[in-house]
N, C-alpha and C positions, 0 to 999 in steps of 0.2 A: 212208953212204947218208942222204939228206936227204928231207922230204915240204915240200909248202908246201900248210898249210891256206889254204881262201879262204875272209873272212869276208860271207857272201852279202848284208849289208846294204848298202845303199848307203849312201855317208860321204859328202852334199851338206851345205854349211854348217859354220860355224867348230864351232860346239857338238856337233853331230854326229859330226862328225870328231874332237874331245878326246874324247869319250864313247868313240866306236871305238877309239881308240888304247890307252885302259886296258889292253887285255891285252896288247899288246905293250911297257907301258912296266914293267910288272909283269914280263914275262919278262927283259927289258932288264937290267932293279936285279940278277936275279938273277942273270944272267951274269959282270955287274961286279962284284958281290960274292965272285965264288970259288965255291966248290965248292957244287952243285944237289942238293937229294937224290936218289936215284937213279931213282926213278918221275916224276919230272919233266921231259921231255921240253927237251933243253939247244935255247934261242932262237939261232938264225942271224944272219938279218935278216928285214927285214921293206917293204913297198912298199905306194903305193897306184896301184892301176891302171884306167884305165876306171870310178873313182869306188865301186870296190873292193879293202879290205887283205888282202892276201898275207902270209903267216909263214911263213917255211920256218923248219923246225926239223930235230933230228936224226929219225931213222927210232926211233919203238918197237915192237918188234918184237909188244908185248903189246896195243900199243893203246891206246886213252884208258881213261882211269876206265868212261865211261858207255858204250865198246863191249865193256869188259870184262861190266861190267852186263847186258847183254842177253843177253853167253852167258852165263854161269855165272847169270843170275838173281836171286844171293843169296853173300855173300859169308860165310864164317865168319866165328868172332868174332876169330879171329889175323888173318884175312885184313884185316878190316876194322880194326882196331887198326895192323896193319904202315900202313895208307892213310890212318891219322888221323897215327896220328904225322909219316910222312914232310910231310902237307901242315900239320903245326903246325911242322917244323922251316921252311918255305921260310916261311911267316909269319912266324913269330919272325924269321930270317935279316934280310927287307923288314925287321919293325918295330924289329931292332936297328941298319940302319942308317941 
């Protein structure tokens, strides 16, 4: 099961457009490199349409970070530690290779 975020900015202009693509060339590295840690939603592809980027990714069934945020409010400290680590492994991962 796949979702495709839209990213509601408009991407007119060359600069614009490289700025926008940051998140997808960040998900991109990670896919190429192997194995994603597991709260980070594995990158598809990705499009621009009508001067707006499309991501489809796989389906998380938990949802982003920041919708988890909203329910739960407040994260414990395990909770919060399991979320720091997994997003220092996907850094380290980029900045190893």
């Amino acid at each position: 099961v796949y979702v495709v975020k839209k990213i509601r900015r408009v991407v007119c202009g060359e600069f614009q457009r490289k700025q926008t693509l940051n998140e997808v060339f960040a998900m991109s590295a990670l896919k190429a490199f192997g194995k994603v840690p597991e709260s980070i939603c594995r990158y598809i592809t990705s499009w621009i349409e009508d001067n707006q980027l499309y991501i489809q990714l796989e389906h998380c069934s938990l949802g982003s970070l920041s919708s988890q945020l909203k329910r739960e409010r407040k994260f414990s400290e395990e909770e919060a530690l399991g979320v720091l680590l997994q997003i220092s492994r996907a850094l380290a991962l980029l900045h190893d290779k």
